[in-house]
C-alpha positions, 0 to 999 in steps of 0.5 A, a space after each residue: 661544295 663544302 666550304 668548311 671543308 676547305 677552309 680545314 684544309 687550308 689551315 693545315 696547309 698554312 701550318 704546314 709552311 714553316 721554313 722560314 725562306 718562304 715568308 721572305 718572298 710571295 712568290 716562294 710562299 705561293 709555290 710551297 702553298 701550292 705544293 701544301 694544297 695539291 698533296 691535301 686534295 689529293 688525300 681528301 677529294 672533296 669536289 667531283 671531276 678531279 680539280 687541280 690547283 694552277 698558279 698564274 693561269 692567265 683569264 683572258 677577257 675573250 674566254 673568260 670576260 675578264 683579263 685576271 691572273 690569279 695567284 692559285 686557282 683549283 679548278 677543273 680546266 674548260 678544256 677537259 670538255 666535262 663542263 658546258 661553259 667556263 663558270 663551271 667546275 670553279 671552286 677557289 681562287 687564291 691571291 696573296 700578298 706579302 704584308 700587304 698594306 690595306 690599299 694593296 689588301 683591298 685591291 686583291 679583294 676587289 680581284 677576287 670579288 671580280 673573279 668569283 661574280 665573273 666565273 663563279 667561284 665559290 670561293 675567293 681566298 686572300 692571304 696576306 703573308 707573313 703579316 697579322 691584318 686580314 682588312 676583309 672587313 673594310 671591303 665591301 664585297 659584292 660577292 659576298 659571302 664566298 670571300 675570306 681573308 687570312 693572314 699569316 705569319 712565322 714566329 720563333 718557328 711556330 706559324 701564326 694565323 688570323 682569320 676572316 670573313 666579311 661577316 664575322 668580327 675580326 682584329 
């Protein structure tokens, strides 16, 4: 996976969120995200087995080994029967809080941290909406380099972003 790639469309795909009413609720800002990522992977395919991004797909502790539902995932579904286990075809994991504070911030890295070990995924994403801190460099990450923070916020109409990864200086 071409994690540079991704991150290109994130980015677009959070300066592309610019009505207002979404920054007011996480759950608003997660639904217009998703509808963001869905419409730039489709342009630019870059994994193979054609991914969806699904919202609140509920990991359950008997198929997957934990019991975590994350905000977005992109993933090929086990069920499709392309891929032999359940930690294949795992690409990014996505939790967002909205002006998450550190403890909640670290909470979610933790979740991500579980999630990429548990099932492989390459990616762990944290998005902290419409706020300016990212915290990543304050958790200690088993997963290491798969996880990366963001921040984002809307001022005067123009979308803001902070980024992060663990071994990276950040603000």
């Amino acid at each position: 996976m071409n994690q540079e790639h991704l991150l290109q469309l994130l980015r677009s795909a959070l300066l592309a969120i610019r009505e207002p009413r979404f920054y007011n609720t996480e759950r608003g800002y997660q639904g217009e995200l998703l509808v963001q990522m869905r419409a730039r992977l489709e342009e630019n395919p870059i994994w193979p087995g054609s991914p969806i991004v699904e919202q609140e797909y509920q990991k359950n502790a008997a198929a997957h080994g934990l019991d975590i539902r994350p905000d977005l995932i992109i993933h090929c579904p086990f069920e499709r029967g392309v891929f032999e286990n359940r930690r294949q075809g795992n690409y990014v994991v996505i939790e967002l809080k909205r002006r998450a504070n550190r403890q909640a911030a670290l909470q979610d890295y933790a979740k991500l941290d579980r999630i990429c070990t548990v099932l492989d995924y390459a990616m762990g994403i944290f998005i902290n909406v419409d706020a300016t801190h990212i915290f990543l460099r304050e958790y200690n990450a088993e997963a290491g380099n798969r996880l990366h923070g963001f921040a984002v916020e809307l001022r005067g109409g123009q979308v803001y972003i902070q980024e992060g990864h663990p071994y990276q200086s950040q603000r």
